[in-house]
C-alpha positions as a Markdown table, in Angstrom:
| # | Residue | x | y | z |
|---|---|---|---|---|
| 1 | Unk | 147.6 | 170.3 | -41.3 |
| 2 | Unk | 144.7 | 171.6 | -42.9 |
| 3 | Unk | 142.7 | 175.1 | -42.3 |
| 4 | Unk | 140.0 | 176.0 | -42.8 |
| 5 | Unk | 138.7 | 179.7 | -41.9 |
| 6 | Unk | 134.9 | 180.5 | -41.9 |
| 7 | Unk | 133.4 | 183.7 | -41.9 |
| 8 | Unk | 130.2 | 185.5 | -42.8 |
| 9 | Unk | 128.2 | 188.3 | -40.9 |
| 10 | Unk | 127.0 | 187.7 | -37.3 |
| 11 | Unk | 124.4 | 184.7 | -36.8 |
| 12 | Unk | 125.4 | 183.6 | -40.5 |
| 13 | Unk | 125.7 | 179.6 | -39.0 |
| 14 | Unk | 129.5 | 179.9 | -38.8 |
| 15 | Unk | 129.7 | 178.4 | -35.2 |
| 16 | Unk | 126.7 | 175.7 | -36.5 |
| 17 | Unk | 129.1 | 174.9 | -39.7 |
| 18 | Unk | 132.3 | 174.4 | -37.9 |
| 19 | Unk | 130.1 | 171.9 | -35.5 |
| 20 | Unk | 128.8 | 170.3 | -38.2 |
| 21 | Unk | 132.0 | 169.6 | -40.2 |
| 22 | Unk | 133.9 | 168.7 | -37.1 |
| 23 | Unk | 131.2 | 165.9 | -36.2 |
| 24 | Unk | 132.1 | 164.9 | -39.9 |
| 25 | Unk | 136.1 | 164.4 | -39.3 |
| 26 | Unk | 138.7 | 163.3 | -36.6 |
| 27 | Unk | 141.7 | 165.0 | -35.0 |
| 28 | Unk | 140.0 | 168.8 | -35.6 |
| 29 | Unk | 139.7 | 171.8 | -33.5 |
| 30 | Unk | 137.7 | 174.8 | -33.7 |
| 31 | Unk | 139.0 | 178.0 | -32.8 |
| 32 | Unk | 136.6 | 180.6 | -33.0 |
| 33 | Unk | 137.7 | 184.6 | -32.8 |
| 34 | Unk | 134.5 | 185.2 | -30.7 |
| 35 | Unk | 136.8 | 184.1 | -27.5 |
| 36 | Unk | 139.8 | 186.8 | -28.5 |
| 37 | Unk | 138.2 | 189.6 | -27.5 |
| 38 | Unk | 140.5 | 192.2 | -25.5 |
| 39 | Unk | 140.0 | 192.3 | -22.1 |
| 40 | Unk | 141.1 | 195.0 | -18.9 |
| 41 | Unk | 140.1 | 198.7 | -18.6 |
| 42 | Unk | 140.5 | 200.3 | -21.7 |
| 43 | Unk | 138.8 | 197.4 | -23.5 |
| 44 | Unk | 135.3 | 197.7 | -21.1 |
| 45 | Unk | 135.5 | 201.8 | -21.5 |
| 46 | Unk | 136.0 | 201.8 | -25.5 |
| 47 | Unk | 133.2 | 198.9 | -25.7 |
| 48 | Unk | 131.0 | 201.3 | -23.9 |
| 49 | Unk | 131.6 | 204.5 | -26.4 |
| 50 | Unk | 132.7 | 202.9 | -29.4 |
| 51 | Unk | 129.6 | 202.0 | -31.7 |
| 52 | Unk | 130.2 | 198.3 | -33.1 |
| 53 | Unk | 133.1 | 198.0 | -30.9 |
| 54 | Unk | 133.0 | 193.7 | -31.0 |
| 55 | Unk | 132.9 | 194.0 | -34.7 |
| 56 | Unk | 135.3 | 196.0 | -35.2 |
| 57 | Unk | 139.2 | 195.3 | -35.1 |
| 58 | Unk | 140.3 | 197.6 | -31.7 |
| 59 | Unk | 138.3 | 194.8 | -30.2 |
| 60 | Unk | 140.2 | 191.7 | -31.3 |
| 61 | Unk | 143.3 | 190.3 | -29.4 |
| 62 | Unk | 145.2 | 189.6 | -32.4 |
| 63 | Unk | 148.3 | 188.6 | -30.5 |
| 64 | Unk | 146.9 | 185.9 | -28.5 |
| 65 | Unk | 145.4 | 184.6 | -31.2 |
| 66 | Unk | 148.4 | 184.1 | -33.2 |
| 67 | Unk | 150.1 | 183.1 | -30.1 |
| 68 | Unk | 147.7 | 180.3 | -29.8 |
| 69 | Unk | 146.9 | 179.3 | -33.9 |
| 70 | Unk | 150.7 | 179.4 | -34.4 |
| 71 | Unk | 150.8 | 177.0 | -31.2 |
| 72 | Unk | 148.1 | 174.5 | -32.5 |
| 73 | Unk | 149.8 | 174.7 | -36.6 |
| 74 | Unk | 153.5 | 173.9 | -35.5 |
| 75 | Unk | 152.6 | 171.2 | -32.4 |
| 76 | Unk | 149.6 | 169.4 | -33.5 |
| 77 | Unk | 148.4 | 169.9 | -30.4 |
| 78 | Unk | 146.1 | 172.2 | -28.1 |
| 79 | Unk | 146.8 | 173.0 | -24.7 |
| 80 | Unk | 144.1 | 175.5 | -23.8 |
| 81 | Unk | 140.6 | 176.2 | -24.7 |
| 82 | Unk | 139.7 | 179.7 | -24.4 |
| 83 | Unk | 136.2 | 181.1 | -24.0 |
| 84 | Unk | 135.1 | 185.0 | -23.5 |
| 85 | Unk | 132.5 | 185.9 | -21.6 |
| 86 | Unk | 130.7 | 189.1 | -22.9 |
| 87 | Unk | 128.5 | 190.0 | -19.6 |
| 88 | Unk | 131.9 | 189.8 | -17.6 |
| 89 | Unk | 134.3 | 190.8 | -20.5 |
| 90 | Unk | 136.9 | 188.4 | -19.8 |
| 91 | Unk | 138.5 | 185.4 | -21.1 |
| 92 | Unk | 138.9 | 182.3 | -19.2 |
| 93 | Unk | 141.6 | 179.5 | -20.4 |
| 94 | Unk | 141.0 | 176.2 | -19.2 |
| 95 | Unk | 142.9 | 172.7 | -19.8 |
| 96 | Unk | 141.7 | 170.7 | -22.9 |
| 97 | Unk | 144.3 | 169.1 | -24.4 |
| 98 | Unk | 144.1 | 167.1 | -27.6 |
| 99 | Unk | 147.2 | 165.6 | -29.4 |
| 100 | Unk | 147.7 | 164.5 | -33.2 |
| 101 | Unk | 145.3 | 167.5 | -34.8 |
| 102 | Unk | 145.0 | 167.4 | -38.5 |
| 103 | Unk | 142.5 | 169.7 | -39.3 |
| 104 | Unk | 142.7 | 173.4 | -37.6 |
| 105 | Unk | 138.7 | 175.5 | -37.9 |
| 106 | Unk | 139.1 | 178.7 | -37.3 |
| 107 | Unk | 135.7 | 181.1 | -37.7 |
| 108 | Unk | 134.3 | 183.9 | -36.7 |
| 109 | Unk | 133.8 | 187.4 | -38.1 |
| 110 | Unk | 137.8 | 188.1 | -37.9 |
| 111 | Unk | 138.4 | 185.1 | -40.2 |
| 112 | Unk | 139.2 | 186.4 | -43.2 |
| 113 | Unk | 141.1 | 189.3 | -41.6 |
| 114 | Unk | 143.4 | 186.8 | -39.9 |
| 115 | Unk | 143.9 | 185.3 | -43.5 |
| 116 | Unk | 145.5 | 188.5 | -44.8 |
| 117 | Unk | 148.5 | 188.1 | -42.5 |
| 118 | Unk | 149.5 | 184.7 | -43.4 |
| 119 | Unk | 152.5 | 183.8 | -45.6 |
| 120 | Unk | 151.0 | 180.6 | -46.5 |
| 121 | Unk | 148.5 | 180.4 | -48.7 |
| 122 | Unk | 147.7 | 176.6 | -48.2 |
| 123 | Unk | 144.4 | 177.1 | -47.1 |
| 124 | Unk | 140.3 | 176.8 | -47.3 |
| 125 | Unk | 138.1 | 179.8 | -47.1 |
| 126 | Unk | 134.5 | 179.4 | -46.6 |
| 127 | Unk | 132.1 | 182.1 | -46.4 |
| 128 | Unk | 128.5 | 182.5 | -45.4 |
| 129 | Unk | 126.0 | 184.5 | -47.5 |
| 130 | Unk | 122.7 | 184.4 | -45.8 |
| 131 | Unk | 119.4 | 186.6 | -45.4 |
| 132 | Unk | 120.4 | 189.7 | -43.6 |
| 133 | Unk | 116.4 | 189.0 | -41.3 |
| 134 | Unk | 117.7 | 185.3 | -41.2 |
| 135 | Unk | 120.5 | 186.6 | -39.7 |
| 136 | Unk | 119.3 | 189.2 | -37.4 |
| 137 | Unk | 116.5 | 186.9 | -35.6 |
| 138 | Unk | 119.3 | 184.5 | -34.5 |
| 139 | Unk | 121.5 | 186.9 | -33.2 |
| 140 | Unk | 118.7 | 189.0 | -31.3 |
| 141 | Unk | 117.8 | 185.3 | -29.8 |
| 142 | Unk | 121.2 | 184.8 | -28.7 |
| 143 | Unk | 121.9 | 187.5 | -27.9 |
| 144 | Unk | 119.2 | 188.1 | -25.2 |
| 145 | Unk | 120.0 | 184.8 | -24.1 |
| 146 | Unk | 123.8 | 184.6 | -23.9 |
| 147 | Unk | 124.4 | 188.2 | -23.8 |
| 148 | Unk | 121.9 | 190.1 | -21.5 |
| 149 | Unk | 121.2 | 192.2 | -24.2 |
| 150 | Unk | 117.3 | 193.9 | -23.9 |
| 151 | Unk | 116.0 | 193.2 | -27.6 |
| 152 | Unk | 115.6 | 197.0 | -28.9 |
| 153 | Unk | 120.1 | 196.9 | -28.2 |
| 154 | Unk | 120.3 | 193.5 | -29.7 |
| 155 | Unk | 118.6 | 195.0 | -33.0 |
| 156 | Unk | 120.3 | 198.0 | -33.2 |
| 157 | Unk | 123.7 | 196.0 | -32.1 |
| 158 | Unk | 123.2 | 193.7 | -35.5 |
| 159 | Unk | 122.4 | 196.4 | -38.1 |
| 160 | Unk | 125.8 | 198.3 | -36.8 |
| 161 | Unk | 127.4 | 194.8 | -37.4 |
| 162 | Unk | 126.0 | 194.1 | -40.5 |
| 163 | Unk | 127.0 | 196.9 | -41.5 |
| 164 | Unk | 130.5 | 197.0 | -40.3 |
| 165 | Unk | 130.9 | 193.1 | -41.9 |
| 166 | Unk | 130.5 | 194.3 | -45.0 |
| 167 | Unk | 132.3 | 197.7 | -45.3 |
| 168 | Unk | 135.6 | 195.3 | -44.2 |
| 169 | Unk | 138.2 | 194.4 | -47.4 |
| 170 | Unk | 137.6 | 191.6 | -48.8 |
| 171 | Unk | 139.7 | 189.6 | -50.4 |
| 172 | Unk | 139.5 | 187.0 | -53.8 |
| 173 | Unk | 141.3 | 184.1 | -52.7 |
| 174 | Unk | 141.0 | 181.7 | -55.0 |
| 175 | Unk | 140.7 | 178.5 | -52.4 |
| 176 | Unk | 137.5 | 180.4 | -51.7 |
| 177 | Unk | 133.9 | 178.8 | -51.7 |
| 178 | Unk | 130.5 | 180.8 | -51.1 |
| 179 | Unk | 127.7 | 179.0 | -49.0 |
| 180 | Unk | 124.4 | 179.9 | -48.9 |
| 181 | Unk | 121.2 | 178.2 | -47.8 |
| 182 | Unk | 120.7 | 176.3 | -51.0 |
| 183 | Unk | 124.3 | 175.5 | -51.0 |
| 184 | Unk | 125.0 | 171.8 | -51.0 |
| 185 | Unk | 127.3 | 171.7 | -48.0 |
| 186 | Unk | 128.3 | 167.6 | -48.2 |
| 187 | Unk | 129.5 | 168.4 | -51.5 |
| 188 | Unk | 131.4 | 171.4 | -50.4 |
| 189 | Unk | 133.3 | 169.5 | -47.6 |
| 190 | Unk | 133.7 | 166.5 | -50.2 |
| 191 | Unk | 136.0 | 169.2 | -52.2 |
| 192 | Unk | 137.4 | 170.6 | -49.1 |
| 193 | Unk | 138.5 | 167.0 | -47.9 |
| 194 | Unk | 139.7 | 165.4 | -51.0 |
């Protein structure tokens, strides 16, 4: 099976990426760490008095997320989608199941975390450099929009992030490719692929 992990500072495109390369092949799945989030009454009270709290790792439920990518790499197959609702914080699983997966996506701002924990190092690592204003106008639009968020929180939500992103360790791994706006992405995927 092949991975690929995306990451890059919130409203980087990650989630816009791994839609565009998965329209491109056949038998892939995204899974994206934005619906790992913990969840239950010590999760909603820290999110509430921890500054940055979803960008940070208290926040991410790294053992379902293993659970489910170790799943997915050793069956070929998904069972569950899983998808976290941030007004609500919760996570609802539902049935989606897909057989005979070749390529495995997985993105989001605890990518390259997650790739520090692997044995294998058989793997693609993509990560997304753009404009830190770019960045921050998407994420204030979604996050009013998806999030409930007023736009003063939203603005003051991505700087923490930013932030936070890019105090995180970061590894050289040398399957490693850097996209930016100019980047020719075709020809990235035409490396990836081959």
């Amino acid at each position: 099976m092949k991975i690929i992990f995306i990451s890059g500072p919130s409203g980087s495109g990650k989630t816009t990426l791994s839609d565009q390369i998965i329209s491109k092949i056949k038998n892939g799945i995204v899974l994206s760490t934005d619906n790992y989030y913990k969840t239950g009454l010590i999760s909603n009270l820290l999110s509430k008095i921890v500054e940055g709290y979803f960008d940070r790792n208290i926040s991410f439920n790294y053992k379902l997320f293993k659970k489910d990518f170790n799943f997915i790499l050793n069956n070929g197959i998904l069972k569950f989608d899983r998808f976290y609702n941030f007004e609500k914080r919760k996570i609802k699983s539902y049935l989606n199941e897909k057989n005979n997966i070749k390529f495995l996506i997985v993105e989001g701002i605890f990518a390259e975390e997650f790739t520090n924990t692997l044995d294998n190092q058989n793997f693609v690592f993509l990560e997304l450099k753009i404009k830190k204003n770019e960045c921050m106008k998407r994420v204030i639009q979604r996050d009013i929009k998806e999030r409930g968020k007023a736009k003063n929180q939203a603005e003051k939500d991505f700087l923490n992030s930013w932030d936070i992103y890019y105090r995180k360790f970061k590894n050289t791994n040398i399957n490693k490719f850097t996209i930016t706006k100019k980047t020719n992405v075709d020809n990235i995927l035409k490396k990836v692929f081959s």
